[in-house]
Phi, psi and omega in degrees: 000136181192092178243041173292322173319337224263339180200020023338094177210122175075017166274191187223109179245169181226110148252132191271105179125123181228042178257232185299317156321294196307288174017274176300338210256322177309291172311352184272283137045278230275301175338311198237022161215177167254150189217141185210171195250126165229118172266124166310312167251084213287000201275010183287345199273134203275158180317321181301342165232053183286308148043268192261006209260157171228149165251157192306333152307300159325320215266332195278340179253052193208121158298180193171135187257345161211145165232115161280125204259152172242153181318341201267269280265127190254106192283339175274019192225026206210182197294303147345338206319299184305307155290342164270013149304312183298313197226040183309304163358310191277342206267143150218203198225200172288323196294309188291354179278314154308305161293339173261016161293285208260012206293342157295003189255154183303131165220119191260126165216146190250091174208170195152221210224297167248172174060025132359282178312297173328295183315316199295306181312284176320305189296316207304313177328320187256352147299324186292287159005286195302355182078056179235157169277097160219152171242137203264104215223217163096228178261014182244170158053209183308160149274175197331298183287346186250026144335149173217169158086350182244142214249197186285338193284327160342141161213129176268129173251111185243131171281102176243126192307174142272028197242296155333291242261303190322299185254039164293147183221346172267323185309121188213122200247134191290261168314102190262137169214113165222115208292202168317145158219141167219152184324099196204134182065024166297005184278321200260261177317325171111325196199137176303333176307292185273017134292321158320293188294319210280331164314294189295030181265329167296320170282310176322315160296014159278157206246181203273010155239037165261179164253170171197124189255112187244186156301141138293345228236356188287114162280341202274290180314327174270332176282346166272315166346255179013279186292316186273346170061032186319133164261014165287163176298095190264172177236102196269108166311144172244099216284017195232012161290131191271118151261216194242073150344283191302055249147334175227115198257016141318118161274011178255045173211009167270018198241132189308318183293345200249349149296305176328298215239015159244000177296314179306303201294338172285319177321315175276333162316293181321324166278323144291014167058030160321135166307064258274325192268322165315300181307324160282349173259006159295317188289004202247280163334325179315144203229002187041191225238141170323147134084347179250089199042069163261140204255102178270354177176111190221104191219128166083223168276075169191128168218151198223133191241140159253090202252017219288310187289006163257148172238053190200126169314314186308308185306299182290354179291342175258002117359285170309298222296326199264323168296201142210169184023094208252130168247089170264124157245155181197176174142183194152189124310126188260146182287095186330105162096041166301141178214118194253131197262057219245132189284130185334303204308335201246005183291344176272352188283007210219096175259131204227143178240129181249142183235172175122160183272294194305025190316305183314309177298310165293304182299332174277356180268325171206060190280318250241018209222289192214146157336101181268151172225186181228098179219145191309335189207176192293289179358304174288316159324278211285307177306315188282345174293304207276345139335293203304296185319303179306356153300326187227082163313352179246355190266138174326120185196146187251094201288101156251148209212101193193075214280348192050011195201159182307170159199050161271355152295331181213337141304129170300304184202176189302326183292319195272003175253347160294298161330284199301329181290329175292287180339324210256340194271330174280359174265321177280353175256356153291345189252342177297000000 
């Protein structure tokens, strides 16, 4: 099935961004239109498209019928800003080159603040159990455009970001899910309102036979419900409703968020009229996504968690919740307006080791809460956990690596601050 001819053909794109996003949209693109490249780093661009490449002189006197914009790119923040202020009208992104590439084919889109990924895996696991042609695409695995193979019965399951979402202006989702919100990428958005909204962009564009599975707990989120009036079906999940738990002996579903945020995937079986013993042995069997509360090693008294992928306090807090006697390193870029909270209750259970350019920003947050140390880097962090630990070897304890902050400070991304964290810890539980 291909019906991109069917509405891109013989247009003038600009693509802005030239990584995995940008990429897949030249290459979907470049056949049946023109196409040209523009990078903040143009030297990002491999030799092999010099071609197709524009420079900013070029770029300003040159009309253009659409500029794909890729998700990392901030218009208030870039070489370009000022024309593409000039010519917002025009930007659109990969979701929407798909959908209106695709507008009939089923689409499931995934997007909130944690567990995104996770929610995406799982559901997508359990379309599969089930035999459906589906694909798991978006901000998790390949993009979008580079899908092959797809027929009418394909169903896209896409995890999408607010970074995605924000100049999307076509992109229309049968199935809308927006898991937890918590204060995030405000640096990029400006404000939690407009992080907010750019989620709640998935419902605006739905038509009265779509759905929309939301939070209850958003005050922000139920007042544009409200003002805008989607017309899709929404469904307010009620995360404080009891299902049937005792049936899921995953102990990586035992911690309040991913319960939480496993309520959506029954919700969404149940309409699809799923096998209730299928949905449960995926969820039982699930092994969850690398670097996202993963458990590398648990053997006597010792479990060790790869939490990399959180950059947020809000991610790491059902964490806390869930252990005891916690050896946390964290650290990092800390996340604007991050605020980190931690309950009287959980202060003894907890020793927190900080790394980081922001070290100052965690220690003044919870020097005054649970015991702390200070070290320049993750490295120094895991000699002082293992410092510790060798004092008392038979009590139960719990190694988590859960940074609550970015980690483009000393990291490319969270997977190369995970990768580095599995190493050094599997050279030191050897020498242990």
């Amino acid at each position: 099935m291909n019906s991109k001819k069917n509405f891109f053909n013989n247009f003038f794109f600009l693509i802005y961004g030239f990584g995995k996003s940008g990429a897949s949209a030249f290459k979907y693109l470049k056949n049946n239109n023109r196409c040209v490249i523009f990078d903040d780093n143009q030297n990002k661009i491999p030799k092999i498209y010099k071609n197709f490449k524009i420079n900013f002189k070029q770029l300003k006197k040159t009309t253009f019928d659409y500029i794909v914009l890729s998700p990392g790119i901030n218009i208030n923040n870039c070489k370009i800003k000022n024309y593409l202020k000039k010519n917002r009208s025009k930007i659109i992104t990969d979701l929407d080159i798909f959908y209106l590439s695709f507008p009939k084919i089923k689409k499931i889109t995934i997007t909130g603040t944690n567990g995104k990924s996770t929610t995406s895996k799982l559901l997508h696991d359990i379309f599969k159990e089930h035999k459906k042609d589906t694909r798991l695409t978006g901000n998790i695995g390949k993009p979008i455009l580079l899908e092959k193979g797809i027929t009418k019965k394909t169903i896209f399951i896409v995890e999408a970001s607010s970074y995605q979402l924000e100049y999307s202006k076509f992109f229309k989702t049968n199935y809308a899910v927006i898991l937890n919100l918590f204060p995030d990428h405000i640096e990029r958005h400006g404000s939690f309102k407009n992080y907010v909204y750019a989620k709640f962009k998935l419902l605006k564009n739905q038509s009265s036979s779509d759905y929309a599975f939301v939070e209850n707990k958003s005050s922000y989120l139920k007042y544009l419900i409200q003002k805008h009036k989607p017309k899709s079906k929404v469904k307010h999940i009620n995360l404080k409703k009891k299902f049937f738990t005792k049936d899921i002996k995953n102990v990586y579903f035992k911690n309040k968020s991913n319960i939480e945020n496993l309520k959506y995937v029954f919700e969404l079986s149940k309409h699809f009229k799923f096998n209730k013993n299928k949905i449960l042995k995926v969820v039982n069997n699930f092994k969850g996504l690398k670097y996202r509360q993963q458990k590398i090693f648990a053997r006597k008294n010792l479990i060790v968690i790869n939490d990399s992928k959180s950059t947020s306090f809000s991610s790491t807090l059902p964490l806390l919740e869930a252990h005891k006697n916690i050896f946390w390193i964290l650290g990092g870029l800390a996340k604007k307006d991050d605020k980190i909270q931690l309950k009287k209750k959980y202060y003894q259970s907890i020793k927190g080791f900080i790394y980081g350019k922001d070290k100052s920003f965690f220690a003044n947050a919870l020097k005054k809460k649970i015991k702390i140390k200070i070290n320049k880097n993750l490295s120094g962090s895991l000699e002082e956990v293992f410092k510790e630990i060798k004092k008392n070897l038979y009590e139960k304890k719990v190694i988590l690596f859960s940074p609550s902050a970015a980690s483009f400070d000393q990291f490319k991304n969270f997977e190369d601050r995970g990768k580095y964290f599995n190493n050094i810890i599997k050279k030191m539980l050897k020498k242990k």
